[in-house]
N, C-alpha and C positions, 0 to 999 in steps of 0.2 A: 812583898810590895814595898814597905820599908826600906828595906837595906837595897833594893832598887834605885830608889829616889834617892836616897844617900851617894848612891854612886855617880848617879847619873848625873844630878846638878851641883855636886859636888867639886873638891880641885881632883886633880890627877897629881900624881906624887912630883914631877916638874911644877909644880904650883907652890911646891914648900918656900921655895927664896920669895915668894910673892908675899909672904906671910911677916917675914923677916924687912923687906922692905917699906910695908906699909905701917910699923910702926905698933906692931901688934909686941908688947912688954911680956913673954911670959918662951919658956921654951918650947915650942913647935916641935922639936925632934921627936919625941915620944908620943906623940897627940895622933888620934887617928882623922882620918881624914872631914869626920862629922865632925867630933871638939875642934877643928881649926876654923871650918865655916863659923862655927858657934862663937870661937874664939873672935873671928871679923866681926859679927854683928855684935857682940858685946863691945868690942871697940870701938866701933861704928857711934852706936849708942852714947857709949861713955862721949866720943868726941863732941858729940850733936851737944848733950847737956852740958859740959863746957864749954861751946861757944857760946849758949845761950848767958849760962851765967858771967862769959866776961864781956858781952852785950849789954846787959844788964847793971856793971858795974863800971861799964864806958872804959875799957880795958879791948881799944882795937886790935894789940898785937897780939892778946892770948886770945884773940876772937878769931884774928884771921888763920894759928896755930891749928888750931883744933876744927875748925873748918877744912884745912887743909888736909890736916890728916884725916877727918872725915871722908872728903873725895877719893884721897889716896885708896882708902878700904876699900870703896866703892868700887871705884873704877880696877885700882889693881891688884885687889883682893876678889871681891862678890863676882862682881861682872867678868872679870879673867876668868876666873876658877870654871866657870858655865860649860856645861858641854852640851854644846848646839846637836849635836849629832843624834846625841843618844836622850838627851834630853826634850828635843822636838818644840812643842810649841810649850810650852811651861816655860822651856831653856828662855826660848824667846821670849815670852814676856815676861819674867824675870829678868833680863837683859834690859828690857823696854823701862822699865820700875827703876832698875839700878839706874839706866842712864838718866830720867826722870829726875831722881832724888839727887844726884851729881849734880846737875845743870840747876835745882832749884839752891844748892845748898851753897854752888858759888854765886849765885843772885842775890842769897840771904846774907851773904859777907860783902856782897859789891853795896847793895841797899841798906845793911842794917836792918836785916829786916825778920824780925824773931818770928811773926805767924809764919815764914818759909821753913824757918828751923822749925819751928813745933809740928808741921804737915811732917816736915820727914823723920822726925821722932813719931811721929802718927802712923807712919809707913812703915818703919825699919820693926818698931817693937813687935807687932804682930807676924811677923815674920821671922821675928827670932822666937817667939812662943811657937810658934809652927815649927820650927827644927827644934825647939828642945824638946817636942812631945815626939815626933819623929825617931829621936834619938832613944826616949825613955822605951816606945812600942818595940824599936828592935833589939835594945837590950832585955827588954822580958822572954823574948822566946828564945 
């Protein structure tokens, strides 16, 4: 059931230069295709908490940076990588969530407005704890 869902809403190996584009620091080449989702939402993450904190230290250009690259992951990282097909409706509302969290997180760069960044730190994290247990179950069998 695992390595299912792994497949399914996961990238496809043409999704590798998405990885590379979006800003994700570590090498992809060797990564299977679960550690690279993983790989985005850790990035994701990281970006969100540093826009917050250069919101917080009135530092708009490393705010609008890291917001930026936040979307980037979203949109063409998480949301790219989905396979509608095989994924169904999960695909989809994952899809629904990613475009969500994009559309709030450039809102929170337009407003300055940190309760939008903490919703989507609210969003993202819990969905990165869902693929990393994911990841642990099918590596045990």
């Amino acid at each position: 059931m695992f390595a299912a869902a792994s497949t399914s809403f996961g990238p496809t190996a043409a999704s590798a230069g998405a990885y590379r584009r979006v800003g994700v620091e570590t090498d992809v080449g060797g990564a299977s295709p679960h550690q690279l989702v993983a790989l985005l939402f850790d990035g994701c993450i990281d970006a969100i908490v540093q826009a917050r904190g250069a919101l917080q230290q009135g530092d708009p250009k490393a705010k609008g940076q890291a917001i930026g690259r936040a979307v980037r992951i979203v949109d063409e990282g998480l949301k790219a990588g989905l396979d509608h097909e095989a994924g169904g409706a999960l695909a989809a509302d994952l899809g629904a969530l990613y475009g969500y969290v994009a559309l709030r997180l450039t809102r929170a760069n337009l407003h300055n407005d940190d309760a939008a960044l903490a919703e989507c730190l609210h969003l993202m994290q819990p969905l990165r704890e869902a693929w990393s247990r994911i990841g642990s179950a099918s590596e045990a069998r």
